[in-house]
Backbone of each chain as nested JSON, in Angstrom:
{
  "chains": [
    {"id": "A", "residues": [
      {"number": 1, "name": "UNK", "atoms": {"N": [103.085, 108.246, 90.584], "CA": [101.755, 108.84, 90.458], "C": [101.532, 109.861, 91.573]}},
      {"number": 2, "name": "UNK", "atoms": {"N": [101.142, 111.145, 91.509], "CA": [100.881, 112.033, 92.464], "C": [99.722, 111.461, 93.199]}},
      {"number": 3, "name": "UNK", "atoms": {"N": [99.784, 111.966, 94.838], "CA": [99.073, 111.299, 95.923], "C": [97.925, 112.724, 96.108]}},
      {"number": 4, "name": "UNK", "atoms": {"N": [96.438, 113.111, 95.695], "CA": [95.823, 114.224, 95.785], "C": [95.545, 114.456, 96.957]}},
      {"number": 5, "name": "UNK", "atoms": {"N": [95.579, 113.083, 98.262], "CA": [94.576, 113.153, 99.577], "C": [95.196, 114.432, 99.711]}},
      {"number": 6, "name": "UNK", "atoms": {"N": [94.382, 114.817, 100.489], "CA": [94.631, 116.371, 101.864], "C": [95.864, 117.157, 101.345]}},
      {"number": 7, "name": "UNK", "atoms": {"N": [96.182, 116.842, 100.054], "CA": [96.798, 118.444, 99.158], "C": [95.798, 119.379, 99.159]}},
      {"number": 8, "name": "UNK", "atoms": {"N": [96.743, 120.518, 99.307], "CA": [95.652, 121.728, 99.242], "C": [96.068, 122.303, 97.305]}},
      {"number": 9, "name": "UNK", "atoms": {"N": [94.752, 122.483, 96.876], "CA": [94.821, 122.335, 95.432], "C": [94.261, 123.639, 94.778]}},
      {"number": 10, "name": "UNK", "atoms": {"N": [95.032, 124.268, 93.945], "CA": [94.692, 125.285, 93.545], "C": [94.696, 125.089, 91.995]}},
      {"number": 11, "name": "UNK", "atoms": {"N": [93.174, 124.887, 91.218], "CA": [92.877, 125.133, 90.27], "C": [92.734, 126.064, 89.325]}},
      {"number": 12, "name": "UNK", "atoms": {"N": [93.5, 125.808, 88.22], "CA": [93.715, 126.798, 87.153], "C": [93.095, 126.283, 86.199]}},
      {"number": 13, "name": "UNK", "atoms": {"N": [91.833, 126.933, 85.888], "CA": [91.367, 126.718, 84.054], "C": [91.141, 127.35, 83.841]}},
      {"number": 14, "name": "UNK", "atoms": {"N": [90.997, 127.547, 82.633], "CA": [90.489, 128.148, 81.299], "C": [89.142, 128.161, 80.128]}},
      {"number": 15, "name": "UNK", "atoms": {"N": [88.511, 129.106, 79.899], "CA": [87.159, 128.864, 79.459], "C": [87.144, 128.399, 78.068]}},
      {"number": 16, "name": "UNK", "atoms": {"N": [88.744, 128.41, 77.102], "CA": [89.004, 127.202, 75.962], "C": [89.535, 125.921, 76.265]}},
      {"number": 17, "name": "UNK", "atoms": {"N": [89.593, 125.721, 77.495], "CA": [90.151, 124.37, 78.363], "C": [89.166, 123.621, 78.848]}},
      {"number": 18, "name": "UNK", "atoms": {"N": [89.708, 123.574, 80.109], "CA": [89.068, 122.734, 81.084], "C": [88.613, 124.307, 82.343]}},
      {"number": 19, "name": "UNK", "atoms": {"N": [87.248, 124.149, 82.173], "CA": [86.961, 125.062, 83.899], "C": [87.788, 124.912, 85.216]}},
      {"number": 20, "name": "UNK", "atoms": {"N": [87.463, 125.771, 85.814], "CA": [88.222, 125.494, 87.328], "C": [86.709, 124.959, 88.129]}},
      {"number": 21, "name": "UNK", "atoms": {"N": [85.597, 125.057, 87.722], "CA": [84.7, 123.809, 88.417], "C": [85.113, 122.69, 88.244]}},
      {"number": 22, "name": "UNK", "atoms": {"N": [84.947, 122.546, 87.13], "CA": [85.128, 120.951, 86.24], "C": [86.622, 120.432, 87.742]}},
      {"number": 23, "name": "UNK", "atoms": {"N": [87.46, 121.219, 87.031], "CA": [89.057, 121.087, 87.999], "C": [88.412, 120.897, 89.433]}},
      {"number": 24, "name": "UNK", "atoms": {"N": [87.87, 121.279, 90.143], "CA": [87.812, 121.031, 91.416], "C": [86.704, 120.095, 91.837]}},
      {"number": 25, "name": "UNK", "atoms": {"N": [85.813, 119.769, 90.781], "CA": [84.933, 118.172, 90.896], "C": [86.063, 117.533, 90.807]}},
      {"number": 26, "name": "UNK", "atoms": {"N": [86.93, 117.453, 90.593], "CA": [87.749, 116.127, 89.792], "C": [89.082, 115.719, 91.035]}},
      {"number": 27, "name": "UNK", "atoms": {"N": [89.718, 116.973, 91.898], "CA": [90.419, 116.872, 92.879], "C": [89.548, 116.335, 93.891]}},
      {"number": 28, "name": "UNK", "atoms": {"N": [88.311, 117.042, 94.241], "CA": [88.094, 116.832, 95.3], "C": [87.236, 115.448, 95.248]}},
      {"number": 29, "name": "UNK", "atoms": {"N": [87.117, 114.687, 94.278], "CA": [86.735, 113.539, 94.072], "C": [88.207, 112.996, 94.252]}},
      {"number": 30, "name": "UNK", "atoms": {"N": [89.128, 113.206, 94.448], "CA": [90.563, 112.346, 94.752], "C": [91.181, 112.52, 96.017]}},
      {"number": 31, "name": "UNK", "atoms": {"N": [89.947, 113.363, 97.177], "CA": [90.382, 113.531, 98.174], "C": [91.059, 114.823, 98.907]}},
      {"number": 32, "name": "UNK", "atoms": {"N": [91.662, 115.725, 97.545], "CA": [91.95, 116.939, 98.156], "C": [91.27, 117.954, 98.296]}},
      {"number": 33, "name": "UNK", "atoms": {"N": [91.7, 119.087, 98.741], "CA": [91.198, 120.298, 99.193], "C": [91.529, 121.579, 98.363]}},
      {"number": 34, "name": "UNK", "atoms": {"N": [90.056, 122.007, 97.745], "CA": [90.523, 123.064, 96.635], "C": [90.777, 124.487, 97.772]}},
      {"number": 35, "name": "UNK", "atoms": {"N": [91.779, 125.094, 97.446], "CA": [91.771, 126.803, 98.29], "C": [92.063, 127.684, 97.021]}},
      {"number": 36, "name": "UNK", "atoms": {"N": [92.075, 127.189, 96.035], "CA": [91.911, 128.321, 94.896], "C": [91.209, 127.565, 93.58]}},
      {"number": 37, "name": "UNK", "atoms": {"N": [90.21, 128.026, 92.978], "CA": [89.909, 128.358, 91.863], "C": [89.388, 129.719, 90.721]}},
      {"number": 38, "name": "UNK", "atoms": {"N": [90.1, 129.51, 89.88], "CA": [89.824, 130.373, 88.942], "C": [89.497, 129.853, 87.312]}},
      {"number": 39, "name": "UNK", "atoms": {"N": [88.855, 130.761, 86.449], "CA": [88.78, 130.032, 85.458], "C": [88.963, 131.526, 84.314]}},
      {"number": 40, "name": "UNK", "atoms": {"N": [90.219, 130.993, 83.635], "CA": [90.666, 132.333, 82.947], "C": [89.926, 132.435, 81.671]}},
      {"number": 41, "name": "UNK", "atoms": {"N": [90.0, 133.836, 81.313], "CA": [89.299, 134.101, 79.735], "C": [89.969, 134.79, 79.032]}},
      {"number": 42, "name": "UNK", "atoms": {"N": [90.765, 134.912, 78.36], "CA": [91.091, 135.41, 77.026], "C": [90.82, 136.254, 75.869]}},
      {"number": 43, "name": "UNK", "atoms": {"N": [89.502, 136.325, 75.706], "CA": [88.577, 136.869, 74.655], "C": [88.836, 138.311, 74.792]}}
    ]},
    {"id": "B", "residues": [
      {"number": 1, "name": "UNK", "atoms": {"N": [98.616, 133.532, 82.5], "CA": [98.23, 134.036, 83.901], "C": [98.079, 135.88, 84.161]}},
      {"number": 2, "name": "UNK", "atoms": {"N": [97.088, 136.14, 84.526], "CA": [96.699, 137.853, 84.338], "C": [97.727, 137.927, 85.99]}},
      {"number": 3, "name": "UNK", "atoms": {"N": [97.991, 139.714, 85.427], "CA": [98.146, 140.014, 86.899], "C": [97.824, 139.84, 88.351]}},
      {"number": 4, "name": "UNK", "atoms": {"N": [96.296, 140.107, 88.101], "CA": [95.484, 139.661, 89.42], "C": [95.691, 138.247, 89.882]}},
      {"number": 5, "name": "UNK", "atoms": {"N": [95.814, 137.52, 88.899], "CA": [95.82, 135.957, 89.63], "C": [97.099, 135.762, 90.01]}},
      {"number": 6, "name": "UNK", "atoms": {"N": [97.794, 136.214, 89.283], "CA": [99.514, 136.142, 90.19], "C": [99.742, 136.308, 91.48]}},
      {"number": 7, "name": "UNK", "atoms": {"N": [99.383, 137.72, 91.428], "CA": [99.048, 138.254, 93.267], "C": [98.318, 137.448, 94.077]}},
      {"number": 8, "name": "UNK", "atoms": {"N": [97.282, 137.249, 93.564], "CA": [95.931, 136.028, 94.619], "C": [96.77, 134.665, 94.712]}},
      {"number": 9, "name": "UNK", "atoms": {"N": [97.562, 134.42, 93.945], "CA": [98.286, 132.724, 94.289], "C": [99.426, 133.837, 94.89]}},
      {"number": 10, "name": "UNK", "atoms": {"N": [100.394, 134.849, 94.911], "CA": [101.202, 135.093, 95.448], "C": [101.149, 134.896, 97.008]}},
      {"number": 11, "name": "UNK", "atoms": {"N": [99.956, 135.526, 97.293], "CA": [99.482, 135.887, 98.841], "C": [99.072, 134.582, 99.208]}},
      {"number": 12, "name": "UNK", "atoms": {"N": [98.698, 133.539, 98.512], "CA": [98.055, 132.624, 99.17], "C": [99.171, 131.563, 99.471]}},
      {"number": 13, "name": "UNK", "atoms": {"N": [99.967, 131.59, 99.149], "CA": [101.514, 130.723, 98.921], "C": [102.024, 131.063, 100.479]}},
      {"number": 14, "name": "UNK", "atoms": {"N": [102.342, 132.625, 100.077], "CA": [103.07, 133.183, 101.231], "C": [101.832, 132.844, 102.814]}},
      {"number": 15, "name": "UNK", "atoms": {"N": [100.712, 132.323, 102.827], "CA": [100.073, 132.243, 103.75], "C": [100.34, 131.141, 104.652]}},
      {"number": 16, "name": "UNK", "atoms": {"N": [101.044, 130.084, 103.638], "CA": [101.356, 129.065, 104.789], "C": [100.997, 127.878, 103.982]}},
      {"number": 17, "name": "UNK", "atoms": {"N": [101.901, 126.372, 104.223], "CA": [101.684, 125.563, 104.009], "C": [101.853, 124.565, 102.501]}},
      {"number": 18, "name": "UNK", "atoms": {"N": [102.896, 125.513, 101.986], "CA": [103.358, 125.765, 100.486], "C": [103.543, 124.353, 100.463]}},
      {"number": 19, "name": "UNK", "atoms": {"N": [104.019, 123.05, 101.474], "CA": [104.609, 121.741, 100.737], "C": [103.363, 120.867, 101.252]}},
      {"number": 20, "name": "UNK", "atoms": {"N": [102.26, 121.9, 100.85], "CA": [100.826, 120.468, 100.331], "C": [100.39, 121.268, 99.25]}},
      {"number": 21, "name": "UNK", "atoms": {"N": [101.016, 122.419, 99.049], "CA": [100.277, 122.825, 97.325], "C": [100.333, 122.32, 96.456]}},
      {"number": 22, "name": "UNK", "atoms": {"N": [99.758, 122.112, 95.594], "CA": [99.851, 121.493, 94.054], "C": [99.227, 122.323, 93.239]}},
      {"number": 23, "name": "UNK", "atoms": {"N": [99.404, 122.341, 91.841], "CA": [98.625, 123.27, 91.139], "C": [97.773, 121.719, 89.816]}},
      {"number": 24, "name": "UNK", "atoms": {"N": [96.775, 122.273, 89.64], "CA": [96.086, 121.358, 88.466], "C": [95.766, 122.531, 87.472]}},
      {"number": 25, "name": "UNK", "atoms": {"N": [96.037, 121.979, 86.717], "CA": [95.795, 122.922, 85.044], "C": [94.879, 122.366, 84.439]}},
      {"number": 26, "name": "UNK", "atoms": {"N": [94.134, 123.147, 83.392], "CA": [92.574, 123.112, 82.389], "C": [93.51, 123.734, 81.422]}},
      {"number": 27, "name": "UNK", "atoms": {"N": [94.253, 124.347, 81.211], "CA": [95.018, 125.016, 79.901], "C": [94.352, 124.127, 78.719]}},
      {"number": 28, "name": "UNK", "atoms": {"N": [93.927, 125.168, 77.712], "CA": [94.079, 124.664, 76.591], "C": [94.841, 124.021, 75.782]}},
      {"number": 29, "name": "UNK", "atoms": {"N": [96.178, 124.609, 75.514], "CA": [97.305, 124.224, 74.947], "C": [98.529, 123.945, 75.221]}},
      {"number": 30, "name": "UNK", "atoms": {"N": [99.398, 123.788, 74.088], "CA": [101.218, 123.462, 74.817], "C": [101.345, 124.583, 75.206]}},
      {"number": 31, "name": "UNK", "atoms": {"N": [101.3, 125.452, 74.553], "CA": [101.959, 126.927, 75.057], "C": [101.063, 127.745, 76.396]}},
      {"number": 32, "name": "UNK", "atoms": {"N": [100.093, 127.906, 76.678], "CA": [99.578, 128.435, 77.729], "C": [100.021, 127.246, 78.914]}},
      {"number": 33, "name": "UNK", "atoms": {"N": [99.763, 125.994, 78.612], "CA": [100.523, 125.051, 80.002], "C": [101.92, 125.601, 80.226]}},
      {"number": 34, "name": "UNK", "atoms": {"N": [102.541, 125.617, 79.251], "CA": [104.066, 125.827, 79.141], "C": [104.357, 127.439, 80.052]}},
      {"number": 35, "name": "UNK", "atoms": {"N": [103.11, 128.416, 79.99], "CA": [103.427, 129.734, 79.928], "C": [102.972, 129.947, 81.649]}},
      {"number": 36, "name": "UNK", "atoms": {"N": [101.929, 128.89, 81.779], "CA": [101.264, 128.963, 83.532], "C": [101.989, 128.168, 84.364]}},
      {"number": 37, "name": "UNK", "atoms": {"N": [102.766, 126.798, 83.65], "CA": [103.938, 126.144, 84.864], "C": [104.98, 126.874, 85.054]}},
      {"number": 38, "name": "UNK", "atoms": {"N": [105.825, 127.577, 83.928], "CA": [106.936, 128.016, 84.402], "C": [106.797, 129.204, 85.571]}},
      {"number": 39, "name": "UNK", "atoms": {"N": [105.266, 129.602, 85.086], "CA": [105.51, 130.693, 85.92], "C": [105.09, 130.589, 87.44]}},
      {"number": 40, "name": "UNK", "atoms": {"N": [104.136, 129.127, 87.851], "CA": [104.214, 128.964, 89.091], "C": [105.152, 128.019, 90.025]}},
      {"number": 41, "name": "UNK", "atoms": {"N": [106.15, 127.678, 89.395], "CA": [107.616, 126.78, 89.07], "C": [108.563, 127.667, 89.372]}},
      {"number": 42, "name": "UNK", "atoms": {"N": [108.628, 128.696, 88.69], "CA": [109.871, 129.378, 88.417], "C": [110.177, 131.376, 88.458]}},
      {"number": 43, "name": "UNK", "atoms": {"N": [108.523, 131.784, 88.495], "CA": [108.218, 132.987, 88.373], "C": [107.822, 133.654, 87.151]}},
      {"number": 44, "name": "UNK", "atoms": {"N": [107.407, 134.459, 86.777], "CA": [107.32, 134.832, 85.508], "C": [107.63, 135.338, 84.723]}},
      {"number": 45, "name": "UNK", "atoms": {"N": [107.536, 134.448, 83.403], "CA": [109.05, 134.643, 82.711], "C": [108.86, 136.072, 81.571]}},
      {"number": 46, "name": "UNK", "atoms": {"N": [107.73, 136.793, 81.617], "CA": [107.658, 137.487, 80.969], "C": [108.007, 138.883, 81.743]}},
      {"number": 47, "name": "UNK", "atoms": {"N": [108.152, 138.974, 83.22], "CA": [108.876, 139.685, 83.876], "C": [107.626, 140.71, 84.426]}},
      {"number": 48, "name": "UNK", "atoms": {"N": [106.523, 140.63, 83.746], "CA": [104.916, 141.8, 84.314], "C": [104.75, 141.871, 85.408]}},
      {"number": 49, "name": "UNK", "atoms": {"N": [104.509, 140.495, 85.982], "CA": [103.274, 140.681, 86.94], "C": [104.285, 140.473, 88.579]}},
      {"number": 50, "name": "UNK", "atoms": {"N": [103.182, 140.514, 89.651], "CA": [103.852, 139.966, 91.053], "C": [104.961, 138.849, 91.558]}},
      {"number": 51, "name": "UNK", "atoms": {"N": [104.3, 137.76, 90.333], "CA": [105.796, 136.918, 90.104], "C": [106.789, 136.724, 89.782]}},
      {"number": 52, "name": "UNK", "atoms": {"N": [107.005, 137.944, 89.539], "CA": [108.426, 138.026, 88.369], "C": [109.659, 138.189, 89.374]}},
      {"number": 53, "name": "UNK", "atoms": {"N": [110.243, 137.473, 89.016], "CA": [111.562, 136.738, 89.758], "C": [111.131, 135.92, 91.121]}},
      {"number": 54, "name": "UNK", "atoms": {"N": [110.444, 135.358, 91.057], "CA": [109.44, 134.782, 92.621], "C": [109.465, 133.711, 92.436]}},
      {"number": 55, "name": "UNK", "atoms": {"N": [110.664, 132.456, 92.862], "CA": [110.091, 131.322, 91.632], "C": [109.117, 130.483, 92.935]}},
      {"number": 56, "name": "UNK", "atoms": {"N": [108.19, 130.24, 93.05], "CA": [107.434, 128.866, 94.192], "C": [107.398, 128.196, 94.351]}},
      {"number": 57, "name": "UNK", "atoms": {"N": [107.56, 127.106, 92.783], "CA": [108.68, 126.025, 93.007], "C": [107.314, 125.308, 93.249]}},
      {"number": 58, "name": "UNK", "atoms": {"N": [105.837, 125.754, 93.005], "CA": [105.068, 124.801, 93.109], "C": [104.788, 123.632, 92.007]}},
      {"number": 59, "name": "UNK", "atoms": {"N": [104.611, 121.908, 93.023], "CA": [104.183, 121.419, 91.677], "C": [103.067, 121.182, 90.847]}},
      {"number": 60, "name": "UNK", "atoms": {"N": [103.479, 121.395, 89.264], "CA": [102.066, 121.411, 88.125], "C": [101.862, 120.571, 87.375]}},
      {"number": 61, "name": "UNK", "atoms": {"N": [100.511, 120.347, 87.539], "CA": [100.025, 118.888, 86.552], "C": [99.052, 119.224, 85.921]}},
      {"number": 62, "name": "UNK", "atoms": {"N": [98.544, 118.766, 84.896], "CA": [97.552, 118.907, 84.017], "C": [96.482, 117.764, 84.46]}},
      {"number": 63, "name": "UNK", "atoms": {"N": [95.046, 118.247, 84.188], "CA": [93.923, 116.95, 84.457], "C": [93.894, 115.978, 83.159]}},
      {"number": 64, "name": "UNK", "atoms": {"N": [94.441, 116.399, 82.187], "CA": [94.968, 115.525, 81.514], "C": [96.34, 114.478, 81.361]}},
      {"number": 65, "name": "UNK", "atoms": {"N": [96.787, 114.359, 82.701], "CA": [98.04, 113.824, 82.471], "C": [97.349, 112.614, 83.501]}},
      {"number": 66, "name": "UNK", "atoms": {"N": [97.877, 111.296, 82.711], "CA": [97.41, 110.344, 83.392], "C": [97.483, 110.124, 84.851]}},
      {"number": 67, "name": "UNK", "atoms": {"N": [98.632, 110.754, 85.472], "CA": [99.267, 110.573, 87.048], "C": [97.885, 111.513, 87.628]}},
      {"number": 68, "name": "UNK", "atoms": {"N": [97.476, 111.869, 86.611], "CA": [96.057, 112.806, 88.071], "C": [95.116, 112.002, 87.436]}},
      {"number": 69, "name": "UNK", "atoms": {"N": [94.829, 111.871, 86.44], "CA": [93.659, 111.12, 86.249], "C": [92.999, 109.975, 86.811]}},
      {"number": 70, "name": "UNK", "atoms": {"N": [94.29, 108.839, 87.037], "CA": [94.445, 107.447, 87.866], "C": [94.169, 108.059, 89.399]}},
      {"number": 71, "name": "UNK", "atoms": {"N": [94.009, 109.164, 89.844], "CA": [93.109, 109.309, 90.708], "C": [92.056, 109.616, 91.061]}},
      {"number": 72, "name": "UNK", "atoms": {"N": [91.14, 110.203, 90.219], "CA": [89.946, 110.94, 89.817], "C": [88.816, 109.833, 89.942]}},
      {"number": 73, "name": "UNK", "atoms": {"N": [87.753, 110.05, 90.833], "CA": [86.745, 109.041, 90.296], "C": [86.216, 108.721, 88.982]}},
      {"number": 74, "name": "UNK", "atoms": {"N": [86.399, 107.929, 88.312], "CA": [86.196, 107.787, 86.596], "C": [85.097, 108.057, 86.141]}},
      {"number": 75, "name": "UNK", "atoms": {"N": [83.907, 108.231, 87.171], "CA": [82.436, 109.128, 86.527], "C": [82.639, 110.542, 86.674]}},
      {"number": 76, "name": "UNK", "atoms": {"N": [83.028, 110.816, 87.702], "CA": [83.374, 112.873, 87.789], "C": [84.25, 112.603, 86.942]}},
      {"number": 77, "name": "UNK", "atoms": {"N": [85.224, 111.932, 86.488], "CA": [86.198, 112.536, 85.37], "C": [85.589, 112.674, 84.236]}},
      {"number": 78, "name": "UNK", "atoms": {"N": [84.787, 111.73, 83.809], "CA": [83.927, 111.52, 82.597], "C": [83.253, 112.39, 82.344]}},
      {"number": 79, "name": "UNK", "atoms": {"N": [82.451, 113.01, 83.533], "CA": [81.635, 113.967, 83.294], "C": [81.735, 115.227, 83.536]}},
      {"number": 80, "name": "UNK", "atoms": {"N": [82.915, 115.261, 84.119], "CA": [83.714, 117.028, 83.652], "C": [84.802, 117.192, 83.066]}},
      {"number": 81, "name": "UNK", "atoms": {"N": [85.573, 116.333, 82.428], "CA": [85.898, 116.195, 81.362], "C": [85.979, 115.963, 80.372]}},
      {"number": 82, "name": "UNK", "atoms": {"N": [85.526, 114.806, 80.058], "CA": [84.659, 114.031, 79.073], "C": [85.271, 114.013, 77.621]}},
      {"number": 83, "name": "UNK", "atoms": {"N": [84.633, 115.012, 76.985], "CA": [85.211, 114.76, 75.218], "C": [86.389, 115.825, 74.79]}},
      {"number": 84, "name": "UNK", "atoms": {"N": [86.547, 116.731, 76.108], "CA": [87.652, 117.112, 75.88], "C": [88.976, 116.701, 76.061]}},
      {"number": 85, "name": "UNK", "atoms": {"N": [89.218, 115.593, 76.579], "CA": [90.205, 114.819, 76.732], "C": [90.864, 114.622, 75.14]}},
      {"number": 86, "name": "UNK", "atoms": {"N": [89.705, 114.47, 74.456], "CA": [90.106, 114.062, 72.733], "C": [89.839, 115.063, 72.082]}},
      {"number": 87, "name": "UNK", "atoms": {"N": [89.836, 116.838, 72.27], "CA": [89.544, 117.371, 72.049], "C": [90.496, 118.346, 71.511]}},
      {"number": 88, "name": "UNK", "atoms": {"N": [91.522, 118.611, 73.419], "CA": [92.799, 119.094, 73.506], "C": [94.147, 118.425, 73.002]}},
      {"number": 89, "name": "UNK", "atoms": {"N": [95.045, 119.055, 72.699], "CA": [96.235, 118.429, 72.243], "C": [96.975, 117.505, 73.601]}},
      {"number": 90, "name": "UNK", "atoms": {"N": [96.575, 116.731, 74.161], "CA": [96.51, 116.199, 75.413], "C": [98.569, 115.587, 74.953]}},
      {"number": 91, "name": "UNK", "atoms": {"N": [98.81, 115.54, 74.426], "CA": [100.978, 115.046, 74.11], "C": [101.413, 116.432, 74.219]}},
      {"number": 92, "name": "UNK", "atoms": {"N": [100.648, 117.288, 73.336], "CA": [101.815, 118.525, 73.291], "C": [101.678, 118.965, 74.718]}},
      {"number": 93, "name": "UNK", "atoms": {"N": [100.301, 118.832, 75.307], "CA": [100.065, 119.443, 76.27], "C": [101.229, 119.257, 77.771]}},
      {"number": 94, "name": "UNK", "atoms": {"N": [100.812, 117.575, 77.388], "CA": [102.01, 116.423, 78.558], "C": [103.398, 116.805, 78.229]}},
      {"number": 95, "name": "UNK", "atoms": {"N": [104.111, 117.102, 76.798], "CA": [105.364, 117.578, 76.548], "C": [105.524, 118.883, 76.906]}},
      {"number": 96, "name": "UNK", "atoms": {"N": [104.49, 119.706, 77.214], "CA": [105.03, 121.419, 77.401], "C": [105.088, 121.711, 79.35]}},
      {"number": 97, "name": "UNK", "atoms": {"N": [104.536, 120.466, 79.368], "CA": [104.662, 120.207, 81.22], "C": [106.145, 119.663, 81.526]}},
      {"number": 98, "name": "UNK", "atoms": {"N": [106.675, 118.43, 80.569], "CA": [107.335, 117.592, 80.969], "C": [108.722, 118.817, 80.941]}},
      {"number": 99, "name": "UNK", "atoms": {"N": [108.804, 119.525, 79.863], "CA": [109.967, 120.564, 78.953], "C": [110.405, 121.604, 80.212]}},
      {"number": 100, "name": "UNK", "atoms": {"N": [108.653, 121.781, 81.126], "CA": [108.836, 122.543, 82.162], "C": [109.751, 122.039, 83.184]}},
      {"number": 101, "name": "UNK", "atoms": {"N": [109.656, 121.062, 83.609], "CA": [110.034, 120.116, 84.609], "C": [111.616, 119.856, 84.467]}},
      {"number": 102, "name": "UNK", "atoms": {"N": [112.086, 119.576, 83.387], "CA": [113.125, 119.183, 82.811], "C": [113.925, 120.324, 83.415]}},
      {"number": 103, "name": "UNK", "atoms": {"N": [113.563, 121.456, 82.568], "CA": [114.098, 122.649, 82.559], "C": [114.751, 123.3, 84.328]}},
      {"number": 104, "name": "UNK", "atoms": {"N": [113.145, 122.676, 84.818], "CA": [113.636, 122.908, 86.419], "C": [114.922, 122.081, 87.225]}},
      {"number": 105, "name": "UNK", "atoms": {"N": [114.948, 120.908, 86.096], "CA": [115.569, 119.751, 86.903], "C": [117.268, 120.267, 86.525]}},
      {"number": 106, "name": "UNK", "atoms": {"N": [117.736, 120.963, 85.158], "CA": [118.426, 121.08, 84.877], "C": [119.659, 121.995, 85.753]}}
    ]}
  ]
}
């Protein structure tokens, strides 16, 4: 099982996915540290 | 993955501290997971952007793959993820990660 504490975490979503908010509530509720988010669009 | 974001994870890699990176994915599908690991794994395979031949060798997981989930507090997961869990192709998704991995291992 991957260990999230004090990884530095760079979130990738997508606006037909999962957000890169959503993504970085969800790390940093597991302890790590977001230094990138983005949330891609397509359209 | 657009150009611009290639470069912005390029520079941020090269800044220091590459073996606590991890990447987490929201991808919609098999094929966009498949198309955003290899390329922060291995570089990009379509040859465009800043990554191309750059491999980083960072590792990628999906918030749908149970190994991240079993860490997530189970109310923030619930509630920013929620019904998309059953929404997304959450196997093809886990197989177009695993195909990645493989591929690296090979």
């Amino acid at each position: 099982m991957i260990d999230l504490k004090d990884k530095l975490v760079l979130c990738l979503g997508e606006r037909d996915g999962i957000a890169a908010p959503a993504l970085q509530a969800c790390v940093e509720s597991a302890g790590a540290e977001v230094i990138y988010a983005e949330t891609q669009c397509f359209v | 993955m657009d150009l611009e974001e290639q470069g912005n994870i390029s520079r941020l890699v090269a800044s220091g501290q590459h073996d606590r990176m991890v990447a987490i994915l929201g991808t919609p599908n098999p094929a966009s997971t498949r198309m955003v690991a290899m390329t922060l794994r291995d570089g990009d395979p379509s040859y465009a952007g800043p990554l191309a031949g750059i491999p980083l060798g960072l590792p990628v997981y999906h918030v749908l793959e149970d190994q991240v989930k079993q860490r997530i507090d189970p109310d923030v997961y619930e509630y920013e993820v929620g019904p998309m869990e059953f929404v997304l192709d959450r196997d093809g998704i886990i197989n177009a990660l695993q195909f990645v991995r493989e591929a690296k291992a090979a």
